[in-house]
DRENBAVEX-644604 format. One record per residue: residue number from 0; residue in one letter; chain; x, y, z of N, C-alpha, C, O in turn. Coordinates in steps of 0.2 Angstrom, whole numbers, plus 5000, padded with zeros to 4 digits. Each point is the difference from the previous one (the first is absolute). Layout:
LUMTOR   nr  rest  kette  n_east  n_north  n_up  ca_east  ca_north  ca_up  c_east  c_north  c_up  o_east  o_north  o_up
LUMTOR  NUM     A      A       X        Y     Z        X         Y      Z       X        Y     Z       X        Y     Z
...
END
This chain:
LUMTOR   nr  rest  kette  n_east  n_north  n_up  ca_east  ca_north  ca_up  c_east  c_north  c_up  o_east  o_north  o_up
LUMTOR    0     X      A    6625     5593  5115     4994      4997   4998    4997     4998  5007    5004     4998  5004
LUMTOR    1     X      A    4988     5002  4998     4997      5000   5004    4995     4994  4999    4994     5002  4998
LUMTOR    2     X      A    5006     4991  5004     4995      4996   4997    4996     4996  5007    5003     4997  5005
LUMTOR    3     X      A    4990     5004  4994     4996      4999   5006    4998     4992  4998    4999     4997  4995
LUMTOR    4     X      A    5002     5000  5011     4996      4992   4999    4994     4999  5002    4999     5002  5005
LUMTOR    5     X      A    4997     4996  4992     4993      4999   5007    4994     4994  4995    4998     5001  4994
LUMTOR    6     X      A    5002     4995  5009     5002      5000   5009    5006     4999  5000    5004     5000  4995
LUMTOR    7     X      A    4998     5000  5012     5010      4997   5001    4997     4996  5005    5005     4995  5001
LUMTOR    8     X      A    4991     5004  5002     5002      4993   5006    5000     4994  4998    5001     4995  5004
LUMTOR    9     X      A    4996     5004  4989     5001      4993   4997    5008     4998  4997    5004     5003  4997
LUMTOR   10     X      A    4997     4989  5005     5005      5000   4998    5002     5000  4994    5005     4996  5000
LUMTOR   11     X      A    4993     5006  4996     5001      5001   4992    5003     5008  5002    5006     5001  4999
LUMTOR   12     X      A    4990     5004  5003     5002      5005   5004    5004     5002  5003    5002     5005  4999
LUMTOR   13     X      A    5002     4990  5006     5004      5002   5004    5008     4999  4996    5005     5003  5000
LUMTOR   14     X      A    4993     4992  4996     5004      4997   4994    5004     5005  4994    5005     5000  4998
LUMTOR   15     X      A    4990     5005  5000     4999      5004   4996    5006     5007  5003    5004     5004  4997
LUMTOR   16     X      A    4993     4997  5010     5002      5003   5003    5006     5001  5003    5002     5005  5002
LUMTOR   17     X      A    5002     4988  4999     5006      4996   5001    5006     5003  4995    5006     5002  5001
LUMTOR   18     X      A    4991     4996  4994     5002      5000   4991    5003     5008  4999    5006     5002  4999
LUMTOR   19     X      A    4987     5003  5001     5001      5006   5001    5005     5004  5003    5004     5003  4997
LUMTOR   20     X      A    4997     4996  5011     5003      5003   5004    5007     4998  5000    5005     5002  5003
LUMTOR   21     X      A    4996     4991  4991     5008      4997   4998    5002     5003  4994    5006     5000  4998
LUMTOR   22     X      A    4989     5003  4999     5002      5000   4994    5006     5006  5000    4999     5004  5004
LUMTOR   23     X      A    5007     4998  4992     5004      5004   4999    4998     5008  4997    5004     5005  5000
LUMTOR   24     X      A    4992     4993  4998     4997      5008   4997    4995     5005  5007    4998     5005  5001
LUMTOR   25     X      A    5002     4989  5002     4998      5004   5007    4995     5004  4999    5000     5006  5001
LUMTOR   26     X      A    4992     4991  4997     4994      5004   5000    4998     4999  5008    5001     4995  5004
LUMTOR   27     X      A    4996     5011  4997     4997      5001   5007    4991     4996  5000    4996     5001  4996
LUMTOR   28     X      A    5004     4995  5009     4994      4997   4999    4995     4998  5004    5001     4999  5006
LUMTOR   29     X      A    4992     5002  4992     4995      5003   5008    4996     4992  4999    4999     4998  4995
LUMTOR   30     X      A    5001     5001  5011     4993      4994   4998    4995     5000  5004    5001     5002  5006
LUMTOR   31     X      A    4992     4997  4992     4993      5002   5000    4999     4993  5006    5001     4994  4998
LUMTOR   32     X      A    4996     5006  5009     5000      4995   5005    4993     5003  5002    4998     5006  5002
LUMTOR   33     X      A    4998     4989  4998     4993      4999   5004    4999     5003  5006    4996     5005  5002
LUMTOR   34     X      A    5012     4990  5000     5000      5001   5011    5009     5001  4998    5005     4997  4997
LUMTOR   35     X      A    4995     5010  5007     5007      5001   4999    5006     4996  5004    5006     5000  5000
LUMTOR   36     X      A    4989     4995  5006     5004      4997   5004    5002     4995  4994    5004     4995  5002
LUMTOR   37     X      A    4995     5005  4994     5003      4992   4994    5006     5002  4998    5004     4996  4997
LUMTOR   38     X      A    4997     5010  5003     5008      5003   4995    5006     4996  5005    5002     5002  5005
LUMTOR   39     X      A    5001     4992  4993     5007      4998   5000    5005     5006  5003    5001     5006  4998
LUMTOR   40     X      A    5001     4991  5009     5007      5004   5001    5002     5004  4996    5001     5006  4999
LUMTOR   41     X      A    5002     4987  4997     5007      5003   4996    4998     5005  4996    5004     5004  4998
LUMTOR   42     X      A    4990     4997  4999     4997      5004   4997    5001     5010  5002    5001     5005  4998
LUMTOR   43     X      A    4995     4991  5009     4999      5007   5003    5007     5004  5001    5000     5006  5002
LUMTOR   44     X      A    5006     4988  4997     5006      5005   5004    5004     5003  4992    5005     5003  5000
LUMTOR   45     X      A    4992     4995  4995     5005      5001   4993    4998     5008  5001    4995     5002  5004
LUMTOR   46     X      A    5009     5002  4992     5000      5007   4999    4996     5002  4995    4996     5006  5001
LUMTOR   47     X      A    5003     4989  4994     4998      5002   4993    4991     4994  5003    4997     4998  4994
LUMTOR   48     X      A    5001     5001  5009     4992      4998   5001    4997     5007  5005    5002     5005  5002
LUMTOR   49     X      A    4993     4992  4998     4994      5004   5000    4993     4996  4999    4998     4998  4995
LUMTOR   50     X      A    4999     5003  5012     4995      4997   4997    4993     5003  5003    5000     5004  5005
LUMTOR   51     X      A    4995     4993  4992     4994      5005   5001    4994     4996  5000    4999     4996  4995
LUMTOR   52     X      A    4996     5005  5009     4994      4999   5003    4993     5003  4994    4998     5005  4998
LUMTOR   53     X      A    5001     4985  4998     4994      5001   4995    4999     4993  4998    5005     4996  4999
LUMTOR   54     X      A    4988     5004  4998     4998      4994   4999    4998     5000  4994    4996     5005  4998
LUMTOR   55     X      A    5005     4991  4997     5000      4999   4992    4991     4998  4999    4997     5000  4995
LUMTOR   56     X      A    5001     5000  5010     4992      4997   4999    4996     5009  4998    4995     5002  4997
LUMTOR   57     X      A    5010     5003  5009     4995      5005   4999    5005     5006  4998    5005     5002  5002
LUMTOR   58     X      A    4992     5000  4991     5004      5007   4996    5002     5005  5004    5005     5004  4997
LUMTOR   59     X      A    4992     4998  5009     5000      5006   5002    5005     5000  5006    5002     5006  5003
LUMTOR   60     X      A    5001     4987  4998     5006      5000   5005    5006     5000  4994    5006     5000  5002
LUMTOR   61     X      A    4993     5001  4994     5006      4997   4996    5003     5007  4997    4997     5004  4996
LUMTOR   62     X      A    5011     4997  5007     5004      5007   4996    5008     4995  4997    5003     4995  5002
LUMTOR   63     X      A    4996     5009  4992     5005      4998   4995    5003     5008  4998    5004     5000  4995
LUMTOR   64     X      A    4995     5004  5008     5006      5007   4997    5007     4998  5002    5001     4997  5005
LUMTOR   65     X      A    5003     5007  4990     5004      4998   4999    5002     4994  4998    5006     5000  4999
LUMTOR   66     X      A    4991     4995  4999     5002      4993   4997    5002     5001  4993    4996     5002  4995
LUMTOR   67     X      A    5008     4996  5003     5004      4999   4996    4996     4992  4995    5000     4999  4994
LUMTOR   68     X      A    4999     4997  5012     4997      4993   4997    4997     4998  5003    5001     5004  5005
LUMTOR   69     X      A    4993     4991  4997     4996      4997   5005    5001     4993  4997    4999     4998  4994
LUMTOR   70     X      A    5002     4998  5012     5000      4995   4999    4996     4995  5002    5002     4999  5006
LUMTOR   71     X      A    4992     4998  4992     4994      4998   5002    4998     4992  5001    4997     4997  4996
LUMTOR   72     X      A    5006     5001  5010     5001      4993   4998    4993     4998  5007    4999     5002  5006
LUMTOR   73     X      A    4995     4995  4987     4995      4997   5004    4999     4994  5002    5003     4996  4997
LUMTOR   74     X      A    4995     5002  5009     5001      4991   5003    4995     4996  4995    4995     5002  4997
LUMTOR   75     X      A    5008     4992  5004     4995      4995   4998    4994     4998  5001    4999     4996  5004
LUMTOR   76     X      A    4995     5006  4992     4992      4998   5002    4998     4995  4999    5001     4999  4994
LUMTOR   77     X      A    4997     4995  5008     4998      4994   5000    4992     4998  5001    4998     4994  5001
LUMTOR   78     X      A    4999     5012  5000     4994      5000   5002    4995     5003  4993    5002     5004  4996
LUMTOR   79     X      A    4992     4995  5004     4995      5001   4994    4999     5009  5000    4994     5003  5001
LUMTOR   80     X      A    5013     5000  4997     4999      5008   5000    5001     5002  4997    5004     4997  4996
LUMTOR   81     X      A    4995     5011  5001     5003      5001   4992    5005     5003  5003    5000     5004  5004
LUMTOR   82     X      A    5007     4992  4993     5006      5001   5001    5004     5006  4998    5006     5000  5001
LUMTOR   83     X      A    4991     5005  4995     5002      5006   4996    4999     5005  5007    5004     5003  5003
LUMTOR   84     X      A    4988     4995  4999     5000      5007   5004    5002     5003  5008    4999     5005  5004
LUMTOR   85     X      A    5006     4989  4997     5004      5005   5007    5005     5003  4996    5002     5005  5003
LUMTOR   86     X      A    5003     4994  4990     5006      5005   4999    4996     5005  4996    5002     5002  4995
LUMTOR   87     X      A    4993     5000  5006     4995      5006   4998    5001     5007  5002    5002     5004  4996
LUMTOR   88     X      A    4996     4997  5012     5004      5004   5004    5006     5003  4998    5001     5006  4999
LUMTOR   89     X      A    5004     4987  5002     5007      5005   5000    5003     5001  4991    5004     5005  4999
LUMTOR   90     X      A    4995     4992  4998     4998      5003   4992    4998     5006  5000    5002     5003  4995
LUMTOR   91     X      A    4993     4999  5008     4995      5006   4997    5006     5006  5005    5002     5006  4997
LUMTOR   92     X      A    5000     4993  5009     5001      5004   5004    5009     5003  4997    5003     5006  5000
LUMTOR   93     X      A    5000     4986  4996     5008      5001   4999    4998     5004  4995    5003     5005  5000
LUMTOR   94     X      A    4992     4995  4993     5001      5003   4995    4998     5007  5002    5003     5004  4996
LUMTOR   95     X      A    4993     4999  5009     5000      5007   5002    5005     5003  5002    5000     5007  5001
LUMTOR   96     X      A    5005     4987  5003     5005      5005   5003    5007     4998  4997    5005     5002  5002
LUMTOR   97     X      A    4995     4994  4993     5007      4999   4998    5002     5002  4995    4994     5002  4998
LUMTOR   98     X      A    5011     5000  4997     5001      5001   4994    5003     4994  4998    5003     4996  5003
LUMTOR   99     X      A    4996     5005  4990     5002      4996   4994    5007     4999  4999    5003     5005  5000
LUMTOR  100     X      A    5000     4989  5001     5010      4999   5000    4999     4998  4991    4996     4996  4998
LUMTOR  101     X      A    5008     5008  5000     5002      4997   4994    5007     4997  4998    5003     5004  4996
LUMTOR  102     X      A    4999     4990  5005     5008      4998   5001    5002     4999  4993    5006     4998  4999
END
């Protein structure tokens, strides 16, 4: 199983990411980074990460082939914004390149 995080440099992110790379079923897992200088050491030296240069604000940076899952964890808005329309992008962008898991 192949499951993309993005963002990953939040720490809900990095967390999710943690979780992933411990898990025993051993899914291989990419995370979506802004500024790739944020990708965590320990990340960059696991066998099973990968990670890749893209921003959730714009659809056009955003690849999800081969994704098995996307995992979309948006930060917290506390300012007068519509809060739906930054997970828009990577919503639109995961359902053109992921397929459907049915467990």
């Amino acid at each position: 199983m192949h499951i993309t995080v993005a963002p990953a440099s939040t720490q809900t992110g990095q967390a999710a990411i943690r979780f992933l790379l411990a898990d025993p079923s051993s899914p291989a897992v990419r995370g979506v980074y802004r500024n790739l200088t944020k990708v965590p050491d320990e990340f960059k030296l696991h066998p099973r990460f990968e990670a890749v240069q893209g921003d959730i604000n714009d659809a056009s940076s955003l690849h999800f082939e081969g994704s098995d899952a996307v995992l979309n964890i948006q930060p917290a808005i506390y300012e007068d914004r519509d809060t739906i329309a930054p997970p828009r992008p990577c919503r639109a962008t995961s359902r053109r390149q992921s397929r459907r898991l049915h467990l």
